[in-house]
Each structure stands twice: as structure tokens, then as C-alpha cells.
C-alpha positions as CSV (number, residue, x, y, z in Angstrom):
1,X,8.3,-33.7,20.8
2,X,6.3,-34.1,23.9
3,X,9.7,-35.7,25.6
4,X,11.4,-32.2,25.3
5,X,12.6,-30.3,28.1
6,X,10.2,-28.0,29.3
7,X,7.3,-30.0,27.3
8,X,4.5,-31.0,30.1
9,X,4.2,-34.7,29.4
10,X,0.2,-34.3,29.0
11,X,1.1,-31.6,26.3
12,X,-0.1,-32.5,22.8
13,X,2.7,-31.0,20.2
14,X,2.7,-31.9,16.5
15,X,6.3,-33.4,15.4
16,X,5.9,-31.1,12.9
17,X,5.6,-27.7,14.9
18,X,9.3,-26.2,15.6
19,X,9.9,-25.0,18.7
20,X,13.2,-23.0,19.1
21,X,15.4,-23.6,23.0
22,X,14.0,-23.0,26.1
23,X,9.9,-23.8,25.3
24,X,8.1,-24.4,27.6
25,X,4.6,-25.5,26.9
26,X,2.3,-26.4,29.9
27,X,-0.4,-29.1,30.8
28,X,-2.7,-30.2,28.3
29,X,-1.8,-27.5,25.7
30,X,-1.8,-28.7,22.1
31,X,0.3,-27.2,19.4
32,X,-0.8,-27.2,15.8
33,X,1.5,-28.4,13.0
34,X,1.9,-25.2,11.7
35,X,3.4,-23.1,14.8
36,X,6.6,-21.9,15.1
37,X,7.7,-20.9,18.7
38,X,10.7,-19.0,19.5
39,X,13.2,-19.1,22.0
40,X,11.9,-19.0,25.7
41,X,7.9,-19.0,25.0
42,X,6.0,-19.7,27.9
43,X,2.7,-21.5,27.2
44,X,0.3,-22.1,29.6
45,X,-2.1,-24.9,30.5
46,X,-4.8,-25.9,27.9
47,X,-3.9,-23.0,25.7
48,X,-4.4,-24.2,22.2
49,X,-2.3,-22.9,18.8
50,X,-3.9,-23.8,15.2
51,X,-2.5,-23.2,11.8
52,X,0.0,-21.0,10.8
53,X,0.9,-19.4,14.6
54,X,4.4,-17.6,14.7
55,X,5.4,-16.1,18.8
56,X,8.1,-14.7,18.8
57,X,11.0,-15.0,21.2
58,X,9.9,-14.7,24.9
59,X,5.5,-14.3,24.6
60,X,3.8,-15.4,27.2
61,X,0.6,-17.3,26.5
62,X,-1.6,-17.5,29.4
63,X,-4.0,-20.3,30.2
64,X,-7.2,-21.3,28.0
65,X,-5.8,-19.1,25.3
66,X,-7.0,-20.3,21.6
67,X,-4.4,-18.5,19.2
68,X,-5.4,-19.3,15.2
69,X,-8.8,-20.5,15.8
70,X,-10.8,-20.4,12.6
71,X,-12.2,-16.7,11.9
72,X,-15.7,-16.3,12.8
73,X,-16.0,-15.0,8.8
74,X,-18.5,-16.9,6.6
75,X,-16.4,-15.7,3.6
76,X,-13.2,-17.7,4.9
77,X,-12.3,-20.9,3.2
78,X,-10.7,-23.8,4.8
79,X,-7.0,-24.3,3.6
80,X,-5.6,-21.2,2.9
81,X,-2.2,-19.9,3.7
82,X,-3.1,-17.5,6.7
83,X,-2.0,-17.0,10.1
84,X,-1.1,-15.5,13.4
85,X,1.9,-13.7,14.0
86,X,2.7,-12.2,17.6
87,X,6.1,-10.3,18.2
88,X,9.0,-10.4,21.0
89,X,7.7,-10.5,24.4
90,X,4.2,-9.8,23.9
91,X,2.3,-11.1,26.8
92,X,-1.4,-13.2,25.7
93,X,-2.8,-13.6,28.5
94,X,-5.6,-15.8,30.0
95,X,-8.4,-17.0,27.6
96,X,-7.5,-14.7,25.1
97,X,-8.8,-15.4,21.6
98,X,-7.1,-14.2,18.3
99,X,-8.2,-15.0,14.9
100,X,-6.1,-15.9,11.5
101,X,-6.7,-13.7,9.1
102,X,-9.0,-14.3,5.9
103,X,-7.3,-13.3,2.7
104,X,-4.8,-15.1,0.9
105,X,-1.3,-15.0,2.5
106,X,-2.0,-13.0,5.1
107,X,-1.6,-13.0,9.2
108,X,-3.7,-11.2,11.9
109,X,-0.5,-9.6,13.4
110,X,0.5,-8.3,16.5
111,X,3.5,-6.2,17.0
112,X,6.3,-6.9,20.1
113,X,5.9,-6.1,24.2
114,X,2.5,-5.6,23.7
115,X,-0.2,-6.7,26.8
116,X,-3.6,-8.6,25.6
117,X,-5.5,-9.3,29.0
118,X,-8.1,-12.1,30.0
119,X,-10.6,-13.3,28.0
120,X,-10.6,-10.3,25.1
121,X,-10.9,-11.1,21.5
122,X,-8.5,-10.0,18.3
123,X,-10.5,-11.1,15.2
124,X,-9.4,-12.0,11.5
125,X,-7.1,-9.3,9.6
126,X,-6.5,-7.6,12.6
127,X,-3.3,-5.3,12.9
128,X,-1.5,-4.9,16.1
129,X,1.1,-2.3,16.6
130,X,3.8,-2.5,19.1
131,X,3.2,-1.5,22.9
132,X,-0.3,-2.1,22.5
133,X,-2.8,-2.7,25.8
134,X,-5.6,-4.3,25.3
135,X,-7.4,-4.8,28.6
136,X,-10.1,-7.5,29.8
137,X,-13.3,-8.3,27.7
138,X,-12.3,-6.1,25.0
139,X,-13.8,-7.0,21.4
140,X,-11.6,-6.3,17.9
141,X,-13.5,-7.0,15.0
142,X,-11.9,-7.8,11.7
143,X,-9.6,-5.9,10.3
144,X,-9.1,-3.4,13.1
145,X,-6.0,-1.6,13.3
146,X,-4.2,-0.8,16.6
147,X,-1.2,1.7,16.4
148,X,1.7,1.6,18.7
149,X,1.3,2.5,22.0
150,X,-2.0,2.9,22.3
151,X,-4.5,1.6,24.8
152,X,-8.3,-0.2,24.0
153,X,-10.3,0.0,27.5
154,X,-11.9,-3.2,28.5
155,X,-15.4,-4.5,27.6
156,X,-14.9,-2.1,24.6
157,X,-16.3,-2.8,21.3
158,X,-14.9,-1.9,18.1
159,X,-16.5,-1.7,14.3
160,X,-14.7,-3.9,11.5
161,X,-12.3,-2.1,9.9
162,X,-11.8,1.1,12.5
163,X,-8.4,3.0,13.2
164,X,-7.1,3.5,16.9
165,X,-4.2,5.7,16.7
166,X,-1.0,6.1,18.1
167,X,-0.8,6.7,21.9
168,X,-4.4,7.2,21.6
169,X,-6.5,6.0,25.1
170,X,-10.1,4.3,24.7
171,X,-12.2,4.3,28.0
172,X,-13.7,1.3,29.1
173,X,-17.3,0.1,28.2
174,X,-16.8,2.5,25.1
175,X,-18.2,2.1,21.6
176,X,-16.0,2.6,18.9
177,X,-17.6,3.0,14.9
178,X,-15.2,5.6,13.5
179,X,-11.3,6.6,13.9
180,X,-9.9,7.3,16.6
181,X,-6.9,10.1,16.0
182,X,-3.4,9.6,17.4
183,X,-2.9,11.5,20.9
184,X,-6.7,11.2,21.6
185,X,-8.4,10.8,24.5
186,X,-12.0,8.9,23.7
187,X,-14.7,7.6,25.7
188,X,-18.6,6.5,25.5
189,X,-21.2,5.1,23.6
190,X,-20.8,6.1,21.0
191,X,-17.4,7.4,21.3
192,X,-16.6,10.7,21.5
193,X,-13.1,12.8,21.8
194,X,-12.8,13.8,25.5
195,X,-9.7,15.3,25.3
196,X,-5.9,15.6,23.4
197,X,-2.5,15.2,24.4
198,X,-1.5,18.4,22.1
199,X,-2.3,21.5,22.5
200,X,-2.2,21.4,18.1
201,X,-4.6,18.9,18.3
202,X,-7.6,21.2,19.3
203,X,-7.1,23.2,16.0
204,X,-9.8,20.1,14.8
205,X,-12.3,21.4,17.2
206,X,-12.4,24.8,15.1
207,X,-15.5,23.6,13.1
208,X,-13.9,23.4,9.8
209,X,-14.5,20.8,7.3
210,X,-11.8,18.4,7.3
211,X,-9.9,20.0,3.9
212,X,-9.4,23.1,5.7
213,X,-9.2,21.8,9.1
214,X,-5.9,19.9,7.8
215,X,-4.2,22.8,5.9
216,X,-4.5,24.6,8.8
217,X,-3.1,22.1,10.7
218,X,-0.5,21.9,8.0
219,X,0.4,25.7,7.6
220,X,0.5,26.1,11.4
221,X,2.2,23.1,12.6
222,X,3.1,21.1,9.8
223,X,6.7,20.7,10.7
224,X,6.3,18.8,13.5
225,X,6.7,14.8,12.8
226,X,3.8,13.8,15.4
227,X,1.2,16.4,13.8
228,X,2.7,14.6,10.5
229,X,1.0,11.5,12.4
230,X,-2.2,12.9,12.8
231,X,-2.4,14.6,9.5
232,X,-1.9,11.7,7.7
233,X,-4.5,9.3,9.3
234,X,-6.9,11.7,9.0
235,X,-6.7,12.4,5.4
236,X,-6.5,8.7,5.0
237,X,-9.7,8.1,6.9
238,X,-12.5,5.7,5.3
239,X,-15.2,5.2,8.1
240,X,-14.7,9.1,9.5
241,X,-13.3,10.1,12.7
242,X,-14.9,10.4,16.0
243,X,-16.6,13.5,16.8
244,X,-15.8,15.6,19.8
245,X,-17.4,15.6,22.8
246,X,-20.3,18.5,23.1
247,X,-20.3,18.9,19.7
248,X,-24.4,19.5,18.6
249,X,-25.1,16.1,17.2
250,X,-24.6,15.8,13.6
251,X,-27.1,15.9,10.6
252,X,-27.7,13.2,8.1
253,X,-26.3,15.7,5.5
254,X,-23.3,16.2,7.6
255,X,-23.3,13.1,7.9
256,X,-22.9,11.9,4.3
257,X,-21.0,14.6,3.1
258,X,-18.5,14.0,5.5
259,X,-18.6,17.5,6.4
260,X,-17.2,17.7,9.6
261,X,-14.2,16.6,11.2
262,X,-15.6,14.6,14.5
């Protein structure tokens, strides 16, 4: 396997890793038995690819990168069927670490033409979208979803199991413990909504609990697909969403009763 075209002859590649035409894999990179690279990958030096790792046709994986390392999870069990999966020309670039997942048939996945930069982290369970940026020294924890198009600052941190939504924008250096709505503009530590991309979107500033804050929402603009969007991963919330910026700062009561929206 290391004979192949496009192979670097210091390359280490499992005979039992299939790589589809036009690979190439550069110096010192070693490929996993388990990887499956599609047609025109471009591997770097000294990137490494463990277990189950599918990239799909045309990713770019910069140097250093470690794709299917171990999760740092001290629930996961060696030996079970769990991967990485990265879509069409999805760029990975230098140093980047990402995670298989922990459960039982699962892959930490992410979607197609998406742009992880240098030296950030995708943990186990993680989910992806499509058209994702993810910039420098940015940290996913498990189980953190991404949705399309949306953009995760760099040296962010964000809280196993939190939501970014789609097109939503998180500043850089920001703290993320709780949603992040599609459309949103968020920022700080912690993070807080500095501003929409919908003028609809500021009916959640009204105060209202989030029950009334959505049928409003609904009654008012519920026609629209994209407030569709919004309404939905709301209501399907389970660590809250992120309050607004200059909103008083909220009471343990409010707090547990989920009372407000941000």
C-alpha cells in the first residue's frame, strides 16, 4: 500500500485501509486499518487516522492532525464499533484533533465543505453540520452539535451536550453553557445574545416565558420556514438557551424553573 501513487514512501498505511484513486498521503502519516479514504484526499505530514475513519471525496487533512484518537471519556470501552466520519471537501486542518464517538455504532460526524482550523478540538459524539467554521483553538466537548453554516470563534469553549444553531456566529474567547439559537449573534463569558439576523427574532427579547414567547412567535410569524427553524430548537431545548445581552442577571428560581427565554 505504501508503493501507491501518491503514497510518501515514509507513510505507514495498513493493507487493510482502502483508499479510493488519486490519495495522496504525506510523510510519516500513518493510516489505521479501519479508514476509508475517498477519491483525491489530501493528507498531510505526520497526520495520524485510528479506527473507523471515513473522508469523504476531496478533504484535506492538514499536518499533525490526529482523526479517531480514543475519546477522552472514562465511560468508553476499547473495541466498539465507533468512528469518524467527515464529508466532501471538508478541510481539517493543522493539528486538529477529533474524537470517535462513545456509544455503540456510532460516529462523531462532520458534514461536507466545512473549515476546522489549527490546532482545535471536536470531541466524542460530536455532530457537525455542513458549512461549518470552526476557527483556531476552539474546544467541542462531547456531544456538541453544530448546525449548518454556522461559525464557533476561536479559543471558544463549549459545554458537553450544547446546541449552536444554524447560521448562528460565536465570538472568539466566548463561553458557551447553554443553546445558542439559529440566526444568533453571541459573544462573552458567559455567552450572551448580542444581536439577530431577523428582525422576528427579537420577539424573544419581549420577556415572556418561553411557552408564550413561542406562540407568539408562532401566531405572528409562523409561516415562515426559518422562524420554523428557530421555533423548533427552542422548544426542543435541554440545557436552556443563552440569555440576551443586558438582560438583569437571572434568579436561581428563574433559573430552575426555566422561566425565561435567555
Amino acid at each position: 500500500m505504501t508503493d501507491a501513487p501518491g503514497v510518501h514512501p515514509t507513510a505507514v498505511v495498513d493493507p487493510r485501509a482502502e483508499l479510493d484513486t488519486g490519495v495522496r498521503i504525506g510523510p510519516y502519516s500513518v493510516i489505521g486499518a479501519g479508514a476509508r479514504i475517498g477519491r483525491e484526499v489530501e493528507i498531510g505530514a505526520h497526520a495520524v487516522l485510528e479506527g473507523r475513519v471515513t473522508l469523504g471525496a476531496r478533504c484535506r487533512v492538514g499536518h499533525g492532525a490526529i482523526i479517531g484518537g480514543e475519546p477522552q471519556d472514562l465511560k468508553f470501552r476499547a473495541g466498539l464499533p465507533v468512528g469518524v466520519t467527515i464529508g466532501e471537501d471538508t478541510s481539517i486542518r493543522e493539528y486538529v484533533t477529533v474524537h470517535r464517538a462513545t456509544h455503540e455504532g456510532h460516529d462523531t460526524r462532520i458534514g461536507q465543505r466545512c473549515l476546522v482550523m489549527a490546532s482545535s478540538h471536536v470531541a466524542h459524539d460530536c455532530v457537525i453540520g455542513d458549512e461549518v467554521i470552526i476557527i483556531n483553538y476552539a474546544g467541542l466537548t462531547g456531544h456538541v452539535v453544530v448546525e449548518d453554516r454556522a461559525t464557533v470563534g476561536g479559543h471558544t469553549g463549549l459545554h458537553p451536550f450544547v446546541r449552536i444553531g444554524t447560521y448562528a456566529y460565536v465570538g472568539g474567547f466566548s463561553k458557551i453553557t447553554q443553546d445558542v439559537p439559529p440566526f444568533m449573534i453571541a459573544d462573552g463569558i458567559p455567552a450572551r445574545a448580542m444581536s439577530v439576523n431577523a428582525i422576528g427574532m427579537r420577539r424573544y427579547r419581549s420577556g415572556l416565558a418561553p411557552g408564550p414567547a413561542i406562540a407568539r412567535v408562532k401566531a405572528e410569524l409562523g409561516g415562515d420556514p426559518l422562524v420554523g427553524k428557530v421555533v423548533e430548537f427552542v422548544e426542543s431545548s435541554k440545557r436552556g438557551i443563552i440569555r440576551a445581552r443586558g438582560d438583569d442577571p437571572v434568579t436561581r428560581e428563574e433559573t430552575e424553573s426555566e422561566e425565561r427565554v435567555w
